[in-house]
Backbone as a chain_set.jsonl record, in Angstrom:
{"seq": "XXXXXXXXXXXXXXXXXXXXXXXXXXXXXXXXXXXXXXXXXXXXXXXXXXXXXXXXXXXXXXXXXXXXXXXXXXXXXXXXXXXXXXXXXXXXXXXXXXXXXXXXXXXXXXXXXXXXXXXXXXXXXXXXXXXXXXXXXXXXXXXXXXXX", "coords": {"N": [[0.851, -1.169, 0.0], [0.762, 2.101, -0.803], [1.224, 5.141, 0.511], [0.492, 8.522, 0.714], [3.111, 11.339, 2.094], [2.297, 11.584, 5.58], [-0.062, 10.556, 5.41], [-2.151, 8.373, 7.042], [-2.59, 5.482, 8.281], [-5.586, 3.323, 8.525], [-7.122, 2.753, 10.955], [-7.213, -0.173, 12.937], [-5.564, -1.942, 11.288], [-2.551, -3.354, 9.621], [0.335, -3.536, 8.245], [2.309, -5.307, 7.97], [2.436, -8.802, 6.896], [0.086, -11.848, 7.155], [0.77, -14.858, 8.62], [1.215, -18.129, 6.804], [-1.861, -19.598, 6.549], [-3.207, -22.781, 8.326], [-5.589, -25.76, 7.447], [-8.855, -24.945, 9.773], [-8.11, -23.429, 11.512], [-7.516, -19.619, 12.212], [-5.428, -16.56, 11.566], [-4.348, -13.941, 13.922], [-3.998, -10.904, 14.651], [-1.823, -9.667, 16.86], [-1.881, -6.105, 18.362], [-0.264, -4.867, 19.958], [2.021, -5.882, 20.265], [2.315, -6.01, 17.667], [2.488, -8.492, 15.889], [1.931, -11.801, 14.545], [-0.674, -14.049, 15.158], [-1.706, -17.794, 15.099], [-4.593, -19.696, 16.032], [-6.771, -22.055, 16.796], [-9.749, -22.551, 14.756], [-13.067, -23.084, 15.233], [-15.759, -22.325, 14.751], [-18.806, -22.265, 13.779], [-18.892, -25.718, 13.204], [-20.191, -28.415, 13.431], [-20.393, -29.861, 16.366], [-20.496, -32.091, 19.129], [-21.721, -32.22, 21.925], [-20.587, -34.805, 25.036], [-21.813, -35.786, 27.413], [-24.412, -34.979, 27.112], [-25.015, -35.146, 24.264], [-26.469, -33.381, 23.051], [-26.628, -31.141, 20.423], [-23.157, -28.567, 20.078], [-23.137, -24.919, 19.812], [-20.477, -23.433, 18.874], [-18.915, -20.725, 19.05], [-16.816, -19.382, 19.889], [-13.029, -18.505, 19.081], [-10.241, -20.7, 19.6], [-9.234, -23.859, 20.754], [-11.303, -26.936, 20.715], [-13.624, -27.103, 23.316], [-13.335, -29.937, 26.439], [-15.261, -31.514, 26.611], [-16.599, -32.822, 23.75], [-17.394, -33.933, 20.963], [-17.262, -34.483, 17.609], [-19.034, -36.318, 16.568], [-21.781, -37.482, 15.466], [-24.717, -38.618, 17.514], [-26.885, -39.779, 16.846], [-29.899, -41.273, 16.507], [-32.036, -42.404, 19.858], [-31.366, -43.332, 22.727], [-28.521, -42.832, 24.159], [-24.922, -42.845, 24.914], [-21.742, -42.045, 25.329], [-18.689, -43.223, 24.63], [-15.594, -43.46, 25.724], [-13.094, -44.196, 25.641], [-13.775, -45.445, 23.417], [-14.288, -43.949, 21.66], [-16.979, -43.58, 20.402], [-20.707, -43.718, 20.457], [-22.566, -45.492, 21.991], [-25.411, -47.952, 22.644], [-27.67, -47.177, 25.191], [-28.853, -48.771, 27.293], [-29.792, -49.011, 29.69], [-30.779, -46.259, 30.043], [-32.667, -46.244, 27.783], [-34.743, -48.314, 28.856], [-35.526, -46.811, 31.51], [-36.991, -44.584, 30.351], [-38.948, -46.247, 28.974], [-40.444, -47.153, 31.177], [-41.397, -44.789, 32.422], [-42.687, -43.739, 30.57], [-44.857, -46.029, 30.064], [-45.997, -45.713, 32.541], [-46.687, -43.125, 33.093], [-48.338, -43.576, 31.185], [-50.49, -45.904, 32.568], [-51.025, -44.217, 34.401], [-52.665, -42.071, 33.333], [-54.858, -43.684, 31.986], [-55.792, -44.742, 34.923], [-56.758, -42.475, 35.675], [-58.88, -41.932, 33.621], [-60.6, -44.068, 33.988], [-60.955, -43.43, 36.876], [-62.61, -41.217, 36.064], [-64.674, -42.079, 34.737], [-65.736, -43.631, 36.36], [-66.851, -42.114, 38.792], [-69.463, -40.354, 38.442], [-70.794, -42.424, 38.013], [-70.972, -43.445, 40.61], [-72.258, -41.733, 41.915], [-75.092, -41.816, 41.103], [-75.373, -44.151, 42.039], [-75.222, -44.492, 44.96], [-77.046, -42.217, 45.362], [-79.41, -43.957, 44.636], [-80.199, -43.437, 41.894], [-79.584, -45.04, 40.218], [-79.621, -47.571, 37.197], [-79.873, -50.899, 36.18], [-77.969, -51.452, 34.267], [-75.652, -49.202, 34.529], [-75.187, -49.484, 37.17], [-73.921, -52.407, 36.264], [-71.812, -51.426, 34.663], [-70.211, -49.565, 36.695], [-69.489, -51.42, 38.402], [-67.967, -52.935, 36.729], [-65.993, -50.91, 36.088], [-64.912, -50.339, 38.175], [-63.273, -52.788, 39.134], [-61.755, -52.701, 36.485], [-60.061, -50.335, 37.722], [-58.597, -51.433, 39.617], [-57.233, -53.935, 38.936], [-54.519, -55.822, 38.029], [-52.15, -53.557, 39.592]], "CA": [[0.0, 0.0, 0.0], [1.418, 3.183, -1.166], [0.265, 6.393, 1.566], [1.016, 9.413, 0.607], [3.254, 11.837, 3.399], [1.312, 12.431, 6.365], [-1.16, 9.531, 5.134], [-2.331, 7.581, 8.281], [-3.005, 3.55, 8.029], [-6.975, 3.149, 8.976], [-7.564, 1.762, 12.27], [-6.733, -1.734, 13.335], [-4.767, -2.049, 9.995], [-1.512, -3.534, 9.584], [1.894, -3.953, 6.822], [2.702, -6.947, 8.287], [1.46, -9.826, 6.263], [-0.317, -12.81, 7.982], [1.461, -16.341, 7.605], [-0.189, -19.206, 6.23], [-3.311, -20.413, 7.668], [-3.636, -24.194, 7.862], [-7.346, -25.236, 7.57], [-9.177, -24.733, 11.1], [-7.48, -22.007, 12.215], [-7.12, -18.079, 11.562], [-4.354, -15.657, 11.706], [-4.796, -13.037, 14.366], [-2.783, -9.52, 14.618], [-1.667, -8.51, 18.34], [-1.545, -4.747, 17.791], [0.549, -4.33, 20.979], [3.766, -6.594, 20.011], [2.757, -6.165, 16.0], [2.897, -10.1, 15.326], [0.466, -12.36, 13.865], [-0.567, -15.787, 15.736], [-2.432, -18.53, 14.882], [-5.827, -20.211, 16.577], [-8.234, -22.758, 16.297], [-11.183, -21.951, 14.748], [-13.71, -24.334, 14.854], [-16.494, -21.597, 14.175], [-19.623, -22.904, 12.731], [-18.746, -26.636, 12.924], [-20.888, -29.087, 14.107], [-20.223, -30.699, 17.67], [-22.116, -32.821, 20.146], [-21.451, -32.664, 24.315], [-20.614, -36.301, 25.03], [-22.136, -36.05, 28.212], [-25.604, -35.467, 26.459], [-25.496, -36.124, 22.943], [-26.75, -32.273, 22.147], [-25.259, -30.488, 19.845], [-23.106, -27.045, 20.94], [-22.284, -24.106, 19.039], [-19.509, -23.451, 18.918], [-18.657, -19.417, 19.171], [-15.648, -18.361, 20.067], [-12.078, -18.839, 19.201], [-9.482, -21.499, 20.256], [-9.615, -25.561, 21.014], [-12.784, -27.433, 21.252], [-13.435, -28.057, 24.791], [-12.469, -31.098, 26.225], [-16.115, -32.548, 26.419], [-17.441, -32.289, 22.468], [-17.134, -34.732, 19.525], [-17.822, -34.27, 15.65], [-19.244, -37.555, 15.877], [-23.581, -37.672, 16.003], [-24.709, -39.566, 18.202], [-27.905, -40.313, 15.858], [-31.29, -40.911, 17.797], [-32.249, -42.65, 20.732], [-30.727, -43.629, 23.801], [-26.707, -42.947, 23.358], [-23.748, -42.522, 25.505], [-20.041, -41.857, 24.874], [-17.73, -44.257, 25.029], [-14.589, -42.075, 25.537], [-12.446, -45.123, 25.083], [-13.956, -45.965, 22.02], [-14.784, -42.683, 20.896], [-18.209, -43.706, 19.58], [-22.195, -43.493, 20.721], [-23.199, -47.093, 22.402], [-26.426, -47.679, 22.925], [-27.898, -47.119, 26.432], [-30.311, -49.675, 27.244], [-30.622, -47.867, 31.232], [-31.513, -45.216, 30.039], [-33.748, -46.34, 27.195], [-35.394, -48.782, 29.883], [-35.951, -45.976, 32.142], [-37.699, -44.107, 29.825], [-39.78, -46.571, 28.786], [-40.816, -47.343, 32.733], [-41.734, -43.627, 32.688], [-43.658, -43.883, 29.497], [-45.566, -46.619, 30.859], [-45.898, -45.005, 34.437], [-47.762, -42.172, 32.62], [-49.792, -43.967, 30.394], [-50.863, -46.212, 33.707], [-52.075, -42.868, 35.074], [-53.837, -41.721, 32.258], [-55.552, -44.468, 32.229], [-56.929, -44.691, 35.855], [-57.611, -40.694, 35.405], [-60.154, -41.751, 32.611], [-61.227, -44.757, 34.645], [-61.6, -42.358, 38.043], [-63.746, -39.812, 35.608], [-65.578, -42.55, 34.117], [-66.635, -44.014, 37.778], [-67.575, -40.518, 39.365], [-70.968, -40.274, 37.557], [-71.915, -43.518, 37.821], [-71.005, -43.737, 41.973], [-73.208, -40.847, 42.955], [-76.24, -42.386, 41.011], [-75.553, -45.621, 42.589], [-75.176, -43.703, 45.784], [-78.488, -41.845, 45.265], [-80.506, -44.767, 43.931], [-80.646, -43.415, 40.808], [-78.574, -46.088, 38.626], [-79.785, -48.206, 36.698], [-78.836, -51.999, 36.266], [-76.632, -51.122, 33.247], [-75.138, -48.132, 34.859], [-74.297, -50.522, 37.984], [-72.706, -53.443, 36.026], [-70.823, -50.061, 34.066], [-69.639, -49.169, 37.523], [-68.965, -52.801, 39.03], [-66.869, -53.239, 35.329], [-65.011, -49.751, 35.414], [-64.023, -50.275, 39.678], [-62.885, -53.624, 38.58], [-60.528, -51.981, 35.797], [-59.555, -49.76, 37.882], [-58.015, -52.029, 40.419], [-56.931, -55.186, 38.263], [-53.109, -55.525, 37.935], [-51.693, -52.372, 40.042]], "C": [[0.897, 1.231, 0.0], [0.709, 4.616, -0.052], [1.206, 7.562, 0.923], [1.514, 10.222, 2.098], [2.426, 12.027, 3.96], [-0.137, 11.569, 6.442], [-1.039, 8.689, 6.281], [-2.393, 6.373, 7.429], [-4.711, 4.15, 8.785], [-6.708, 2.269, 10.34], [-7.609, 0.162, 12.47], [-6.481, -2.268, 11.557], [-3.351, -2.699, 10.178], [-0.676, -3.594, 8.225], [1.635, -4.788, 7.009], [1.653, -7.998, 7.625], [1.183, -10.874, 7.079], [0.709, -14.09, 7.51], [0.274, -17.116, 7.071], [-1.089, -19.902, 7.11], [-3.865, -21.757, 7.316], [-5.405, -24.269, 8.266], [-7.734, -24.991, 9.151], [-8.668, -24.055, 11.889], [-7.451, -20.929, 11.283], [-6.255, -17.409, 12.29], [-4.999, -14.307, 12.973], [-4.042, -12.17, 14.949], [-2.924, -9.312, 16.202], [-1.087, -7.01, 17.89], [0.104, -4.216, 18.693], [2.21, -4.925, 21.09], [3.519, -6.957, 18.404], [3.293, -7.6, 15.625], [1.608, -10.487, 15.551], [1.007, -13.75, 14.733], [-1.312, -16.573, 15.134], [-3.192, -19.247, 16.294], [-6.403, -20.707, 15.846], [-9.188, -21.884, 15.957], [-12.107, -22.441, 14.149], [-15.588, -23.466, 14.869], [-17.54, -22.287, 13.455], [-19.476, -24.581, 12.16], [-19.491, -27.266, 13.911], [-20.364, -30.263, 15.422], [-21.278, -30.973, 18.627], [-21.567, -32.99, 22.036], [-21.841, -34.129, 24.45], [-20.967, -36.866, 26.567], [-24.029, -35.963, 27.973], [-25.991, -35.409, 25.686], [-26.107, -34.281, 22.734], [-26.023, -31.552, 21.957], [-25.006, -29.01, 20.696], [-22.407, -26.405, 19.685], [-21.317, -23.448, 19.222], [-19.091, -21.654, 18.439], [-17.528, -18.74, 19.225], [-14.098, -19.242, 19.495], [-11.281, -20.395, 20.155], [-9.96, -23.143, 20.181], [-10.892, -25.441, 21.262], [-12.32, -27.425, 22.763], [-13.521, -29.8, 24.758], [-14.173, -32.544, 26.476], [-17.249, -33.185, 24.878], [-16.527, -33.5, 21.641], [-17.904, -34.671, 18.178], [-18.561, -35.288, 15.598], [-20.625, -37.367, 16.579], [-23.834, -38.57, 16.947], [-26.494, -40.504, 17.867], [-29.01, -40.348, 16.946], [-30.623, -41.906, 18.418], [-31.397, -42.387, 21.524], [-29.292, -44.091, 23.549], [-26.365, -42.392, 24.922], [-22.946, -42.983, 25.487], [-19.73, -42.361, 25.696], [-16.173, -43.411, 25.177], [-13.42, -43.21, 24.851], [-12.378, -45.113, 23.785], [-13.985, -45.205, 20.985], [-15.879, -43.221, 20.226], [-19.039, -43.454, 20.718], [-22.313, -45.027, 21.278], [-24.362, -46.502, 22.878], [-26.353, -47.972, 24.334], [-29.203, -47.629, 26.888], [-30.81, -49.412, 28.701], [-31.35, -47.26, 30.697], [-33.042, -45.531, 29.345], [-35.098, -47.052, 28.079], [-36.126, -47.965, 30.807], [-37.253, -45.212, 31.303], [-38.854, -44.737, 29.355], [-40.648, -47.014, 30.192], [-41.6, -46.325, 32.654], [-42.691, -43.299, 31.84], [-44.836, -44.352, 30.186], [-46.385, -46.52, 32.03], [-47.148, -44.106, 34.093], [-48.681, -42.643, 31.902], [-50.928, -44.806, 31.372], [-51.464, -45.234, 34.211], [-52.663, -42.228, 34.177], [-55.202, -42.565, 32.649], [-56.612, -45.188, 33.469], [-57.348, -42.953, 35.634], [-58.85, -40.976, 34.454], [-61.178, -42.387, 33.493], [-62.418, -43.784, 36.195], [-62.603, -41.28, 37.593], [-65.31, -40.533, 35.037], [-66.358, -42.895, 35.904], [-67.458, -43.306, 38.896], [-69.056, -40.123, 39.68], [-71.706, -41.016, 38.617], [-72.123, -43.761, 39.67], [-71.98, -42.67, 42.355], [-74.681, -41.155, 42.153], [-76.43, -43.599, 41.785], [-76.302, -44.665, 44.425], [-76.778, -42.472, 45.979], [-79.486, -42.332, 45.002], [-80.946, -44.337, 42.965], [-80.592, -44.286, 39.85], [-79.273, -47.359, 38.027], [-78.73, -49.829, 36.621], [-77.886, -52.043, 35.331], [-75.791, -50.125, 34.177], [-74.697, -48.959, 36.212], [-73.916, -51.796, 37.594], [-71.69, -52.895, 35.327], [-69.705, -49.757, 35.357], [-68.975, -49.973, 38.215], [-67.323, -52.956, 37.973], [-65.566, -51.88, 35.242], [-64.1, -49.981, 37.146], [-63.51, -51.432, 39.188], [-61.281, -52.958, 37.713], [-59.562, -51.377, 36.373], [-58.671, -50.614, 39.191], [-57.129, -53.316, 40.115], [-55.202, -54.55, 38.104], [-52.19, -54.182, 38.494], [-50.551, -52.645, 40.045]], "O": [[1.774, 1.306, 0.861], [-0.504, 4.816, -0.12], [2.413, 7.466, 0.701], [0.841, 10.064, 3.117], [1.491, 12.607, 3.406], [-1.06, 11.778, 7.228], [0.074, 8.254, 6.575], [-2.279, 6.292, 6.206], [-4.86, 5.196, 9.417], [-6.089, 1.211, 10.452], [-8.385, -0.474, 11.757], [-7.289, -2.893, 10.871], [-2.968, -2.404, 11.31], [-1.286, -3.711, 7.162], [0.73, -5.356, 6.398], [0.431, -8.027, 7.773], [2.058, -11.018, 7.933], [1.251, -14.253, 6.417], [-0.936, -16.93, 6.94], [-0.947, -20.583, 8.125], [-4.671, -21.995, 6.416], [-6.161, -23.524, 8.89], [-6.735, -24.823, 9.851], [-8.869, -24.179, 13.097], [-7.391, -21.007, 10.056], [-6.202, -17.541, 13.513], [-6.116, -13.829, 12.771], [-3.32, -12.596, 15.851], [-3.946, -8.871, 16.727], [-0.071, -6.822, 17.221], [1.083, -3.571, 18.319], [3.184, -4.539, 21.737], [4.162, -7.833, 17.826], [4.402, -7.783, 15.124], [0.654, -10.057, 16.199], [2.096, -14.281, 14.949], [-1.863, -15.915, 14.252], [-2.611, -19.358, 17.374], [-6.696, -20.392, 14.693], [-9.497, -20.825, 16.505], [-12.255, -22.432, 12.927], [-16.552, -24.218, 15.011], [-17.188, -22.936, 12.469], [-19.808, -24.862, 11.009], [-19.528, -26.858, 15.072], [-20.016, -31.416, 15.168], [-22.367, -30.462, 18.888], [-21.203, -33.815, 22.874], [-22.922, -34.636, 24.151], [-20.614, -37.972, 26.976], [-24.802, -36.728, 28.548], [-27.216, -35.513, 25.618], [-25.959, -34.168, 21.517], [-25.069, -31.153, 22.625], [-25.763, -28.415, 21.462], [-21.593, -26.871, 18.888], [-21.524, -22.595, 20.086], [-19.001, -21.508, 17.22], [-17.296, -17.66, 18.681], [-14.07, -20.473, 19.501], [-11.777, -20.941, 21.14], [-10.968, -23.509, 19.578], [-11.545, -24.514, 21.743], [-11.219, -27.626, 23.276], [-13.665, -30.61, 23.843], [-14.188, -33.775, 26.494], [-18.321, -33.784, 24.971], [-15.338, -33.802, 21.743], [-19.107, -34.845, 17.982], [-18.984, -35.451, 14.454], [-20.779, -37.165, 17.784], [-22.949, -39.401, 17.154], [-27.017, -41.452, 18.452], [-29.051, -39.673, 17.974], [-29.506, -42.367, 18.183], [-30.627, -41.439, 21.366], [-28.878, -45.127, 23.029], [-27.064, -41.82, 25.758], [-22.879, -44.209, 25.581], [-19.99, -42.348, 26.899], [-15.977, -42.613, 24.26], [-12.965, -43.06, 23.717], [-11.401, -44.886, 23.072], [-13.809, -45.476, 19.797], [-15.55, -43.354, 19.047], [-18.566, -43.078, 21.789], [-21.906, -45.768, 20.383], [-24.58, -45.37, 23.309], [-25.484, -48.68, 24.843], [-30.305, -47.081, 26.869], [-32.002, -49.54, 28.985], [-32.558, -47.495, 30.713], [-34.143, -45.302, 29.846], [-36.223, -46.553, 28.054], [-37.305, -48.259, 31.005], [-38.407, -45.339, 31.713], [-39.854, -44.029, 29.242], [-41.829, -47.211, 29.905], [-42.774, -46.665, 32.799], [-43.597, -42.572, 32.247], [-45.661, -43.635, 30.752], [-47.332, -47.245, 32.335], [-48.275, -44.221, 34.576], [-49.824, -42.187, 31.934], [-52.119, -44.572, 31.167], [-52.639, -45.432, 34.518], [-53.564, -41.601, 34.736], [-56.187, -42.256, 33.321], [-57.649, -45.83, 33.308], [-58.508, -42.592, 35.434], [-59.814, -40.218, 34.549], [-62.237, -41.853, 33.823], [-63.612, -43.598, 36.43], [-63.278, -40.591, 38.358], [-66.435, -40.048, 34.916], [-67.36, -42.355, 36.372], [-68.361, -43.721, 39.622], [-69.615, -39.741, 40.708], [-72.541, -40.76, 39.484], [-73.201, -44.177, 40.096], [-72.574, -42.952, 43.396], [-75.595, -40.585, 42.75], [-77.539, -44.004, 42.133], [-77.451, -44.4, 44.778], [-77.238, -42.195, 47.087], [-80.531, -41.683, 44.996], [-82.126, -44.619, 42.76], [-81.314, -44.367, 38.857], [-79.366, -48.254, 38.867], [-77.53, -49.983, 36.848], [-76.887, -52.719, 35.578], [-74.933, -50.859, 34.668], [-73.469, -49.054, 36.214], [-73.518, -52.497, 38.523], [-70.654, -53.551, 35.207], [-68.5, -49.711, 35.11], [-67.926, -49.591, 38.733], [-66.142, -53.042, 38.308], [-64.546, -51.892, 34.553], [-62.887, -49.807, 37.262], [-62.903, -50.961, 38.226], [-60.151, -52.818, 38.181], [-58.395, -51.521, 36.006], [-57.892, -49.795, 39.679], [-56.355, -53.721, 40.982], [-54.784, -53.392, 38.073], [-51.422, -53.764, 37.627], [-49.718, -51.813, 40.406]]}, "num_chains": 1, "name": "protein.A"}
């Protein structure tokens, strides 16, 4: 760059040329000792926290941290093998989850039961009910007690 006398440089400008920048890293000027360094820069690359499999973006300068791998860990129930560096499946966990599935659908299921029996107990309970409406209510307390 040619300046004419008296011609400033623009603001955070330098002469000094950068060196070469191998891939995953960029060149970066210290103004205050005028030399260029190199850094990671893993910017916009996809990584996964191998403690739970979701991905992190990745923002700033320098090394990955030391808990992140490039490697998906695809669906379900995963956890890192550090050894192995891969995803194994996690049949706890998946187990768990299906317990918990189950657990809730079990309580659904008396919640309908307990809404369906409601009705029919305060007709019984009032002598209103009919003999359908008490073998309805015999058949739904039943349900609701079978296999707990």
């Amino acid at each position: 760059m040619v300046r004419s006398p008296g011609q400033r440089r623009p603001a955070n400008c330098t002469d000094i040329a950068p060196p070469d920048i191998p891939s995953s890293h960029i060149a970066v000027f210290d103004a205050e000792t005028q030399t260029w360094s190199l850094q990671e820069d893993h910017r916009g690359e996809t990584v996964y926290d191998t403690t739970t499999g979701n991905q992190v973006y990745i923002s700033d300068l320098g090394p990955l941290p030391e808990n992140v791998t490039s490697v998906s860990p695809g669906g379900g129930y995963k956890k890192w093998d550090s050894k192995a560096q891969v995803w194994m499946n996690d049949e706890a966990a998946e187990a768990a989850a299906r317990l918990r599935e189950a657990e809730g659908t079990k309580n659904r299921l008396l919640q309908i039961a307990s809404e369906k029996i409601a009705p029919l107990q305060d007709a019984v309970d009032l002598d209103k009910a009919t003999n359908k409406e008490k073998a309805s209510l015999l058949a739904w307390r039943k349900y609701r007690v079978q296999d707990r």
